[in-house]
C-alpha positions in Angstrom: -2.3 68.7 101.1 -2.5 67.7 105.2 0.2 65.5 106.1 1.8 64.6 109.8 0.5 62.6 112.7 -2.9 63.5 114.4 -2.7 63.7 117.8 -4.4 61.7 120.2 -5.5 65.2 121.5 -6.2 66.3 118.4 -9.0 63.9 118.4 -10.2 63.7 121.5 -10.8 68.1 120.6 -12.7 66.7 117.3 -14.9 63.9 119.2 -16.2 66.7 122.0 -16.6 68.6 119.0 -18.7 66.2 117.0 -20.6 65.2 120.3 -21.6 68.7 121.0 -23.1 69.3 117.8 -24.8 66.1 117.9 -26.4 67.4 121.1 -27.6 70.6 119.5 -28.9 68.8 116.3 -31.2 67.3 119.2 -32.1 70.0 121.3 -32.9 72.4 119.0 -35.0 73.1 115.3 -32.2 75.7 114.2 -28.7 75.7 115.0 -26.0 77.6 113.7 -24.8 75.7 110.7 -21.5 76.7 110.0 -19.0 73.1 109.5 -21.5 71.4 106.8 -22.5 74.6 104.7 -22.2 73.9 100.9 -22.5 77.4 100.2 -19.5 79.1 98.6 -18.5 82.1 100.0 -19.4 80.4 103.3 -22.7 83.0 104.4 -22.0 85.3 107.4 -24.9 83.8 109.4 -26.7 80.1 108.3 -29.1 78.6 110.7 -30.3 75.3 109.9 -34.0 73.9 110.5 -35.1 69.9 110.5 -36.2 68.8 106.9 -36.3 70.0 103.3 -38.3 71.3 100.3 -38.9 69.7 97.2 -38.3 72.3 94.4 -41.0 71.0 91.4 -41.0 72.7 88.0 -44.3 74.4 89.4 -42.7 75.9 91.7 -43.4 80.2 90.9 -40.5 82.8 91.2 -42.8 85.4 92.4 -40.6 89.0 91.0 -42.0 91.9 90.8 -39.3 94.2 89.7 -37.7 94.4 86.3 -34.1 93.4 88.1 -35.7 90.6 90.3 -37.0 89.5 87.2 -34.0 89.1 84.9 -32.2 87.3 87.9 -35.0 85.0 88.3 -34.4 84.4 84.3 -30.5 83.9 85.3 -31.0 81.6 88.2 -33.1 79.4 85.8 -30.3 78.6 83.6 -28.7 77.5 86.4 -31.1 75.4 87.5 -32.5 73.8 84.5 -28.1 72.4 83.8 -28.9 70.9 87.5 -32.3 69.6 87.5 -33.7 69.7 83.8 -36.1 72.0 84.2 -37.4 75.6 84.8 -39.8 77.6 87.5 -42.2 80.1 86.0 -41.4 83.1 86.5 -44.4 85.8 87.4 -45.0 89.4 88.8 -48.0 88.7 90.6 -49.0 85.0 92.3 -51.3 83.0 90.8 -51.1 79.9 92.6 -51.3 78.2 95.8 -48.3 75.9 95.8 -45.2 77.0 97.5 -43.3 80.3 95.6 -40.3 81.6 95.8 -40.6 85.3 97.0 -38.1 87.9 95.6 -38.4 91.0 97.4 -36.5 94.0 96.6 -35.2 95.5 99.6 -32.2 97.0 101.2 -31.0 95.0 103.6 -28.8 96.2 106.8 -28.3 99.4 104.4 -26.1 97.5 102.4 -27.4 96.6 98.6 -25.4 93.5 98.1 -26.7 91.6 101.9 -29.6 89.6 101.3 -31.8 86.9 103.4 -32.6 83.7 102.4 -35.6 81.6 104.0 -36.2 78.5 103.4 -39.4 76.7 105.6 -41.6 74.4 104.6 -44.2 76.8 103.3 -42.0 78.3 101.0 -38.9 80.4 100.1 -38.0 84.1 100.4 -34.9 85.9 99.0 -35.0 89.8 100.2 -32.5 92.3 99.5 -31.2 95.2 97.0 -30.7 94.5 93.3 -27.4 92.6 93.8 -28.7 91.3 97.0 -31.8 89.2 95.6 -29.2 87.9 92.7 -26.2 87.0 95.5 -29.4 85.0 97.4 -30.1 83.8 93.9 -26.8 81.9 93.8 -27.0 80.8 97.2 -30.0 79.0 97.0 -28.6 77.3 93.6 -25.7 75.7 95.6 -28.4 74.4 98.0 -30.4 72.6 95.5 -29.3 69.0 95.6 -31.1 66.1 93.5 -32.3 63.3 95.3 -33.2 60.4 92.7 -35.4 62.6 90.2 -36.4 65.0 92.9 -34.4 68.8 93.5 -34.5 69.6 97.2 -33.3 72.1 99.0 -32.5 72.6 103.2 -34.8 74.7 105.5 -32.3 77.2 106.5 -32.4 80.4 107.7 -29.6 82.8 106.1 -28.7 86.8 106.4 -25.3 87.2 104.3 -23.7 90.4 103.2 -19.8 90.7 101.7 -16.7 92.0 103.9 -15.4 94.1 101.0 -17.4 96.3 98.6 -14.3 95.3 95.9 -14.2 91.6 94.6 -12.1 91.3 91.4 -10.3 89.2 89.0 -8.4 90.6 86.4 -8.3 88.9 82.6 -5.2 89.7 81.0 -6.6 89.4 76.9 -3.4 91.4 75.7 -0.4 88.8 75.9 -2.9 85.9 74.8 -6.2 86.9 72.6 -9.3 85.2 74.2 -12.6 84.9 72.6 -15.8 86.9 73.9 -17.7 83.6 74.7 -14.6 82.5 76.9 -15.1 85.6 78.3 -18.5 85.5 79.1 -17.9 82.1 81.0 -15.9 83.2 83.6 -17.8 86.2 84.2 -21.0 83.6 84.2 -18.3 81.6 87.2 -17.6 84.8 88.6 -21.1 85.6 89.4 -21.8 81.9 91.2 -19.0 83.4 93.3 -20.4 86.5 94.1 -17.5 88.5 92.5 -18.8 92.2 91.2 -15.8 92.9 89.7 -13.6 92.0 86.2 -10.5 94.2 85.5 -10.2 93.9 81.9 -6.5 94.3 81.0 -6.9 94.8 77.3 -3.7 96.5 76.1 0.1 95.8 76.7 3.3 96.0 74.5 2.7 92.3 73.1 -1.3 93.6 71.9 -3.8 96.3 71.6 -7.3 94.2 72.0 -9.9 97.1 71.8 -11.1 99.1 68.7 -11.2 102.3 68.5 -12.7 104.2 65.4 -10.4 107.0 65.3 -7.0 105.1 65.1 -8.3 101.8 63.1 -4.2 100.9 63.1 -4.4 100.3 66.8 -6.3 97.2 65.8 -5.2 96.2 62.0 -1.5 96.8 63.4 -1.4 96.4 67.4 -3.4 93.7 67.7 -1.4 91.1 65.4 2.5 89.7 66.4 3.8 88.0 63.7 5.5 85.2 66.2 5.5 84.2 70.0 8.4 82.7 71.8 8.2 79.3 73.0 8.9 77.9 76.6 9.8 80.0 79.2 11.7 83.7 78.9 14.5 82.2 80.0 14.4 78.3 78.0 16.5 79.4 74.8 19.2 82.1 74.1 18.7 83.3 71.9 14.7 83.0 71.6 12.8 80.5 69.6 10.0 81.8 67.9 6.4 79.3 67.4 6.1 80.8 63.7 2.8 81.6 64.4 0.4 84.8 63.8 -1.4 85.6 67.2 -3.8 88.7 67.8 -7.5 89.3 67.7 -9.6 92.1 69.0 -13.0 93.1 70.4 -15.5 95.0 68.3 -16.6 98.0 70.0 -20.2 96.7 70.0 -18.4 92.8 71.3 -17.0 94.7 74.0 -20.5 96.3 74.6 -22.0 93.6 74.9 -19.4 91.7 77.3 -20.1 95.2 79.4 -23.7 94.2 79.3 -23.4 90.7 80.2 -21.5 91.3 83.2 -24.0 94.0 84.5 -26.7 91.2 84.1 -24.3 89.4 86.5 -24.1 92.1 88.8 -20.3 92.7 88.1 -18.8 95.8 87.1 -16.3 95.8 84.1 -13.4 97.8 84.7 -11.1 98.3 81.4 -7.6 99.5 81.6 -5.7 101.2 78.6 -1.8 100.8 79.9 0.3 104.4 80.2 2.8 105.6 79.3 4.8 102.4 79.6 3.3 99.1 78.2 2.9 100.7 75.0 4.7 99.1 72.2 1.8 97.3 70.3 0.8 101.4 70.4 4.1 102.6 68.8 4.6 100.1 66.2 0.8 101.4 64.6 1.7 105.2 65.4 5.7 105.8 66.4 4.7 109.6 65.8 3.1 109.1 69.7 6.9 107.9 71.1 9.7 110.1 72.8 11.3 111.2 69.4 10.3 112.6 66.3 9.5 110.4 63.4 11.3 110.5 59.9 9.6 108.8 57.1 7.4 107.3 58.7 9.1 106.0 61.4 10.9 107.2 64.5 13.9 108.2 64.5 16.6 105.7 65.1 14.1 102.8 64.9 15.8 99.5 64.9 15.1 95.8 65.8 13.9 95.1 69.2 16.3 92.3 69.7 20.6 91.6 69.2 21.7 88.6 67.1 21.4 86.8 70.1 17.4 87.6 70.9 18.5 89.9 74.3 16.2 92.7 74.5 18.2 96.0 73.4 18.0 99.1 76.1 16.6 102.4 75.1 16.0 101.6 71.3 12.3 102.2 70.0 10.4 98.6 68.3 8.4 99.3 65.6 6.8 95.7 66.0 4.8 94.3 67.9 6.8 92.3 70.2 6.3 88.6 70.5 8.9 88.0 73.9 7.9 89.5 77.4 9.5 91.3 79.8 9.5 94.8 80.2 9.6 96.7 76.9 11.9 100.4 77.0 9.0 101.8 74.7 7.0 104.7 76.1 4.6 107.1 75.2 6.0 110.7 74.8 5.0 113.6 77.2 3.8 115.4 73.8 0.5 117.2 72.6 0.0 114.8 70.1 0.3 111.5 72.5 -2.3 113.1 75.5 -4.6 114.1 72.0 -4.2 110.5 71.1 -4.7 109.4 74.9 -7.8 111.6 75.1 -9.1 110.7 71.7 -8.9 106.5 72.8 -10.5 107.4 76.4 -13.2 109.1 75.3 -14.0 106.1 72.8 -13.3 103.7 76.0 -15.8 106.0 78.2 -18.9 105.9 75.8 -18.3 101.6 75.7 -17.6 101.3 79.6 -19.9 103.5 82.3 -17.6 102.0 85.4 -17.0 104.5 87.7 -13.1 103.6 87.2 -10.7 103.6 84.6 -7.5 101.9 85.3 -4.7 103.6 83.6 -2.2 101.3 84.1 1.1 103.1 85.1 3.4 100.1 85.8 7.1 99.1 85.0 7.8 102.3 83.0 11.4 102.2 82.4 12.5 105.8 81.9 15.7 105.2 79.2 13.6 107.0 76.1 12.9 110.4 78.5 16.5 110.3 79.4 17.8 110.5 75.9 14.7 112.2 74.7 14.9 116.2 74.1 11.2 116.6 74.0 10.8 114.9 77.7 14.0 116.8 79.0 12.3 120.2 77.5 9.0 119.6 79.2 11.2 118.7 82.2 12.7 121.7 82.2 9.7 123.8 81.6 7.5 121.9 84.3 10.0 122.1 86.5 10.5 118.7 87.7 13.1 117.1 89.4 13.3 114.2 87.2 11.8 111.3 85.1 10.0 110.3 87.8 8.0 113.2 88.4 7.8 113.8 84.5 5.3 110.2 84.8 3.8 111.5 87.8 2.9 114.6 85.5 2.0 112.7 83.0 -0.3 110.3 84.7 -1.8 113.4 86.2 -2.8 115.3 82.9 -4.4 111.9 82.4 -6.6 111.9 85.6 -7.3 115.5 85.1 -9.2 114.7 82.2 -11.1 111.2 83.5 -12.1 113.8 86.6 -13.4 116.6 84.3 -15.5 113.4 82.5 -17.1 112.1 86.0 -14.1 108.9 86.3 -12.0 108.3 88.4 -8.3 106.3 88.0 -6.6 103.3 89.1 -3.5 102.1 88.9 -0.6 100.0 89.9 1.2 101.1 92.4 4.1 102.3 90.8 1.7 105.9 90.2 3.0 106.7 93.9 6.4 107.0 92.2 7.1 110.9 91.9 4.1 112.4 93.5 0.4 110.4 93.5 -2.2 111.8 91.7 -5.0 113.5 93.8 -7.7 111.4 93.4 -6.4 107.8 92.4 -7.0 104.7 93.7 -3.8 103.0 93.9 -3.8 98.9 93.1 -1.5 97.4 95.5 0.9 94.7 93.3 4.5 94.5 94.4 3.4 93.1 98.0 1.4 95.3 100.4 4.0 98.7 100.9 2.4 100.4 98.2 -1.1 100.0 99.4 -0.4 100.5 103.0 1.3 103.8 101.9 -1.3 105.1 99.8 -3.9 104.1 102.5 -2.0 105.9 105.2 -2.0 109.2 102.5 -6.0 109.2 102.6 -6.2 106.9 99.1 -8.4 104.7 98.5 -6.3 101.2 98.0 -7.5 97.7 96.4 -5.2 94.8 97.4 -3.5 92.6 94.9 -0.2 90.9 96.2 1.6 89.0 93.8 3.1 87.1 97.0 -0.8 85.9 97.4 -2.6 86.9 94.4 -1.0 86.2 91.1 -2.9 83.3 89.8 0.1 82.7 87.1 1.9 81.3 89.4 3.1 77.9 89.8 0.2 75.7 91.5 3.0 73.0 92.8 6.4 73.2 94.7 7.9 70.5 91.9 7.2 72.7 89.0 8.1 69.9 86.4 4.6 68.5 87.4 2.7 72.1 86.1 2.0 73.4 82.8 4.8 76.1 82.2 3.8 78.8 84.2 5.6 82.6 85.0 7.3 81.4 88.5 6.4 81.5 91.8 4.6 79.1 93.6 1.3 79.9 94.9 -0.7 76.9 96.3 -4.5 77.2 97.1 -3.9 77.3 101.2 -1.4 80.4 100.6 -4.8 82.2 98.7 -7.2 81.2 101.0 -4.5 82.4 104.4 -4.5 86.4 102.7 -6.6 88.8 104.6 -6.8 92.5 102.7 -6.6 94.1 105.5 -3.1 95.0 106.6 -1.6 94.8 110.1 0.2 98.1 109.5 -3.0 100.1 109.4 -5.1 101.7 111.4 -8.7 101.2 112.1 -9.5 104.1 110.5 -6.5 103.6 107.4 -8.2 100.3 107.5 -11.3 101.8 105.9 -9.4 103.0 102.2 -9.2 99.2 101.6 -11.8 99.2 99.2 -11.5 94.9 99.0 -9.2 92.5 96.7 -8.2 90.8 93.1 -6.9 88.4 91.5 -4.4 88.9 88.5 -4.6 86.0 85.5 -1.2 87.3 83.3 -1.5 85.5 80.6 2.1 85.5 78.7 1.9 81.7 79.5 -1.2 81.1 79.2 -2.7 80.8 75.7 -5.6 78.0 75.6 -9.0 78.2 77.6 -8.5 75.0 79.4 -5.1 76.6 81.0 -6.7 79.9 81.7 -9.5 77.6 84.1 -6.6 75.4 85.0 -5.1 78.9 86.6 -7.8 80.1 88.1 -9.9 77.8 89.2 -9.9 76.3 92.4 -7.7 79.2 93.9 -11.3 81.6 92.6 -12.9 79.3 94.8 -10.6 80.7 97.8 -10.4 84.3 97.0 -14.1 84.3 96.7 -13.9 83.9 100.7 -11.1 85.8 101.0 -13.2 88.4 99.5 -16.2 87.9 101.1 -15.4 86.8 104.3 -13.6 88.9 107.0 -9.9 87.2 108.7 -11.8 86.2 111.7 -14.8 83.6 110.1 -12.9 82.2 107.5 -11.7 78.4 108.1 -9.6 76.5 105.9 -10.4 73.0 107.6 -13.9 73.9 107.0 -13.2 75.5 103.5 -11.7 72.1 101.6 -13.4 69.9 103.6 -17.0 70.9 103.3 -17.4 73.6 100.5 -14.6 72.7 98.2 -15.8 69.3 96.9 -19.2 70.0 96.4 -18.0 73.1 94.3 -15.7 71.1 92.2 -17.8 68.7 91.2 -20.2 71.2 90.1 -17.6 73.3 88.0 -16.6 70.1 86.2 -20.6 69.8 85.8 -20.3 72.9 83.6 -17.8 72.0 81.7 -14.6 74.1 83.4 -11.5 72.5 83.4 -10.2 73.2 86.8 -6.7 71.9 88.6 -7.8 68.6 90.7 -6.0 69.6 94.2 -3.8 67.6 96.2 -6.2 65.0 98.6 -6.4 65.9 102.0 -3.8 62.9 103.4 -3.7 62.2 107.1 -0.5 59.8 108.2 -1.1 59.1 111.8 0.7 57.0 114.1 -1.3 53.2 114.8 0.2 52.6 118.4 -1.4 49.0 118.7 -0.7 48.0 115.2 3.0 49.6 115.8 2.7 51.3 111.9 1.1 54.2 110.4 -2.5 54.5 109.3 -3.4 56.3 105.9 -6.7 58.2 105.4 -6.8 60.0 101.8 -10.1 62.4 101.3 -10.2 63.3 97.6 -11.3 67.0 97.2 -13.8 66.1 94.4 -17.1 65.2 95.3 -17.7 61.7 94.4 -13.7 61.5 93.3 -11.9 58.3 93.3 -8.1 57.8 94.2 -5.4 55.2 93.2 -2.5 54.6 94.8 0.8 52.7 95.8 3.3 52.5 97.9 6.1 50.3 96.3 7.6 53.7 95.1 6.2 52.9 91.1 3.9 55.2 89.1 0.6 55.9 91.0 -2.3 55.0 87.6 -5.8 53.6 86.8 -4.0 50.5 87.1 -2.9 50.7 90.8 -4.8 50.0 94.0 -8.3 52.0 94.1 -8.4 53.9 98.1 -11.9 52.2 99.7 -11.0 53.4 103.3 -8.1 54.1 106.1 -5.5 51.4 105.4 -2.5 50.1 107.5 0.9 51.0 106.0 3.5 48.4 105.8 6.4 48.9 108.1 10.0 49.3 105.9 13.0 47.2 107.8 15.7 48.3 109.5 17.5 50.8 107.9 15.8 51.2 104.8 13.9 54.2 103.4 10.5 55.0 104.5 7.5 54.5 102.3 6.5 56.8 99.5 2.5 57.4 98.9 1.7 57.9 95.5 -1.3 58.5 94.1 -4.2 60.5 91.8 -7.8 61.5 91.9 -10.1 60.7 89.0 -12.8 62.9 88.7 -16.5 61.6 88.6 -16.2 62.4 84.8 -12.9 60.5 84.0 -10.2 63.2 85.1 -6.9 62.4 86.1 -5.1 64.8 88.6 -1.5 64.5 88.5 0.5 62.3 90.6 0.9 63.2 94.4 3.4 62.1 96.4 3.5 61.8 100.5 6.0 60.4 102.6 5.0 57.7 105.0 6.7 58.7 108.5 
């Protein structure tokens, strides 16, 4: 939301601005095209030329390749939700109207930069593999239909990434979600040009993957009997929903998921928390805990929670829990756990080929080695110093055995704790220290603030206007403002920055229309942050020219994104002594209602046709308060926004 007076400055700068590029619109075929580019990630390099094509259903994708081929097949999805129809697809051309040319190439030595030509005789993609399908997308968000007819620019584009690493990370363990819901934002992820999904499929409140050996990982770890309702801190003690949650992926489901994204061009990355995390784990096999088990059970199992619903310290739950937080259960630094870690790995390894598995290694509370004999003995025998060496050990053994399989780890970067494994790249959460500290080591490092990146965060500063969310407050200018690239390193540092995600946790987030509230449209800003480097990206230029064309589009495929704030300019009216209002909705083709008598802003107040004069509140009485919504072409209501008038 922009509010504040423009200055007359201000726009005298945006006039000489608008004049020259009026000037070069006349003097030249192709200019650099950079303030009214629909494309999203905003290419590196987009040259306009005078005129368009018109894109007819006879139109050939010319592909010779097998990968060209299926991304020719991909686009044409795409294209027929836009336009209602298909283009043939062929190897060889067998036609003399214009064709759209896919040519495998490298381009600029990178595999994911392509080139996209569009002149009057025709269209040519060229690029590697995931080049021709990133060229793919762009042309899509160029199509535009003009009465029955799809046309597309003449432009002139050569566009490669800023960072090799573009994630998002799908927490499926504290809320189950369904393959198909799944596949849909990996099918949104690929518009985007994201390569990358972290799959976070295990945590203490659910186990989500099976695995053949240990079928009680899923018939036990995958099912909580009852969730809390509102948030962790609402109730004391907790209030429970009554209801059975869980659900799990086949190993052939996840498979496939695996294969859908490499269609996509995106690499799944599955991570199996350790050795914290792990109570959905211990309540289908306690034997794998700190302490031996009796009967069945380990010893000195009790409830997780007091009469009051508090979460006890250094006590082992043999349910799966159903309140968050961080759970004192943790794996035990035992034969038989690292035989049941290796044992689940390898099944993860035959199911996922990504180069990484993430290993988790987060908020691992250390109360159960502390009172556990069998961690103080190997403590002892190891010769460590303390617990937190004993994780750094144990995460260790782990990566020891992903090396000697051809993977390589990542995790959060609490792993630095105690010693950092050798060859691990280290996931930068708890603001940027951890990554700059593992980058300045020689690590590899992938950014993922939550003081820029947690998309569980509140979307809103007056959080009684959000869905219940985790805390925090992380609007869409905050995403779109993060470079991955730290101030603190060097230019050679600088180059262990392998890119940047996005974490989805889902402990308060349990329907698919909340999950796409969360993400989407702050995946509409990393996907610049991500491909863009600090110096080309533009936030004016971002919301005011890519934004509402993608919005519109998303609700076009049915996601149910957060309507953003309108971009509201309150300027000063010198000759009308009062203040002018301008309100530009950020959906395409988006109307917005309004008032100002300081009453609820509906379908039933004034609809905003253009700049309007505010009236002027007497002497010493309040000023004005704008209210108002956008409605979606398609009938959605944002909530209500509110503005002062001064």
């Amino acid at each position: 939301m922009l509010t504040g007076q423009r200055t007359d400055t201000t726009k005298r700068s945006m006039n000489k601005k608008l004049l020259l590029a009026g000037l070069c619109l006349l003097l030249s075929p192709f200019l650099l095209f950079s303030q009214t580019d629909r494309i999203l990630p905003q290419p590196k390099t987009l040259v306009a030329g005078e005129g368009q094509l018109n894109l007819q259903p006879g139109t050939v994708l010319l592909a010779e390749s097998a990968s060209a081929r299926k991304s020719a097949h991909l686009f044409n999805g795409l294209l027929e939700v836009k336009t209602g129809f298909q283009l043939p697809v062929q190897q060889a051309a067998q036609t003399t109207t214009p064709v759209i040319l896919l040519e495998e190439k490298i381009v600029d030595g990178n595999p994911e930069a392509y080139t996209l030509d569009i002149t009057s005789e025709g269209i040519a993609i060229r690029g590697g593999s995931s080049g021709l399908f990133y060229g793919l997308q762009s042309l899509f968000q160029l199509v535009e239909m003009q009465g029955s007819e799809a046309m597309v620019p003449l432009v002139r584009i050569a566009d490669a990434p800023a960072f090799g690493y573009r994630g998002i990370m799908l927490d499926v363990s504290r809320h189950f979600f369904s393959t198909e819901q799944v596949k849909k934002i990996l099918d949104l992820m690929a518009q985007l040009k994201f390569n990358t999904m972290h799959w976070h499929l295990t945590d203490d409140q659910g186990w989500r993957l099976e695995i053949k050996k240990y079928p009680k990982l899923t018939e036990v770890g995958a099912w909580r009997d009852s969730t809390i309702i509102g948030q962790y801190y609402d109730f004391k003690p907790f209030i429970y929903d009554g209801e059975k949650h869980g659900g799990y992926y086949t190993q052939e489901e996840a498979r496939e998921i695996v294969r859908y994204a490499a269609d996509r061009h995106i690499t799944v990355i599955p991570e199996i928390e350790l050795p914290g995390h792990s109570s959905a784990v211990l309540a289908a096999y306690p034997e794998f805990g700190s302490f031996e088990v009796q009967g069945g059970a380990a010893r000195g199992s009790i409830a997780a929670v007091n009469e009051k619903g508090e979460p006890l310290n250094n006590e082992i739950s043999t349910q799966v829990p159903g309140y968050w937080g961080v759970h004192y259960n943790i794996y035990g630094p035992t034969p038989a756990a690292f035989g049941f870690l290796e044992d689940v790995l390898t099944e993860v390894m035959d199911i996922f080929p990504s180069e990484y598995i993430h290993i988790g290694g987060d908020e691992v509370p250390k109360d159960h080695w502390e009172t556990s004999a069998i961690a103080q003995k190997v403590i002892k025998k190891e010769k460590l110093a303390d617990e937190h060496e004993l994780q750094s050990y144990f995460i260790q053994r782990i990566e020891q055995f992903l090396n000697k399989n051809g993977r390589k780890i990542i995790g959060w970067d609490e792993i630095l704790e105690g010693g950092l494994a050798p060859n691990a790249t280290v996931m930068s959460w708890r603001g940027e220290k951890g990554g700059i500290a593992a980058a300045k080591m020689g690590h590899d490092v992938i950014m993922t603030p939550n003081s820029h990146l947690y998309f569980d965060h509140y979307q809103a500063e007056d959080k009684s206007t959000e869905p219940l969310a985790i805390g925090g407050f992380l609007p869409l200018e905050k995403v779109y403002s993060y470079s991955p690239i730290p101030d603190a390193l060097s230019e050679e540092e600088a180059r262990h920055v392998l890119g940047v995600q996005a974490n989805l946790w889902t402990e308060y987030i349990g329907s698919n229309q909340k999950m796409e509230y969360f993400l989407f449209p702050r995946a509409l800003a990393l996907a610049e942050v991500a491909w863009k480097t600090r110096e080309e990206k533009d936030y004016a230029s971002f919301i005011r020219e890519r934004l509402p064309e993608q919005l519109r589009s998303l609700e076009a495929q049915g996601v149910f994104f957060r309507i953003p704030e309108a971009a509201v300019t309150i300027s000063l009216d010198a000759a009308a002594g009062t203040h002018r209002v301008q309100i530009e909705p950020l959906v395409a083709g988006a109307k917005v209602y309004y008032t100002l008598d300081g009453h609820k802003a509906d379908q039933t107040a004034r609809l905003y046709t253009g700049p309007f004069l505010a009236p002027t509140p007497g002497s010493g009485q309040e000023p004005l308060v704008l209210r108002y919504i956008t409605l979606t072409p398609e009938g959605r209501s944002s909530n209500e926004f509110q503005v002062p008038i001064e």
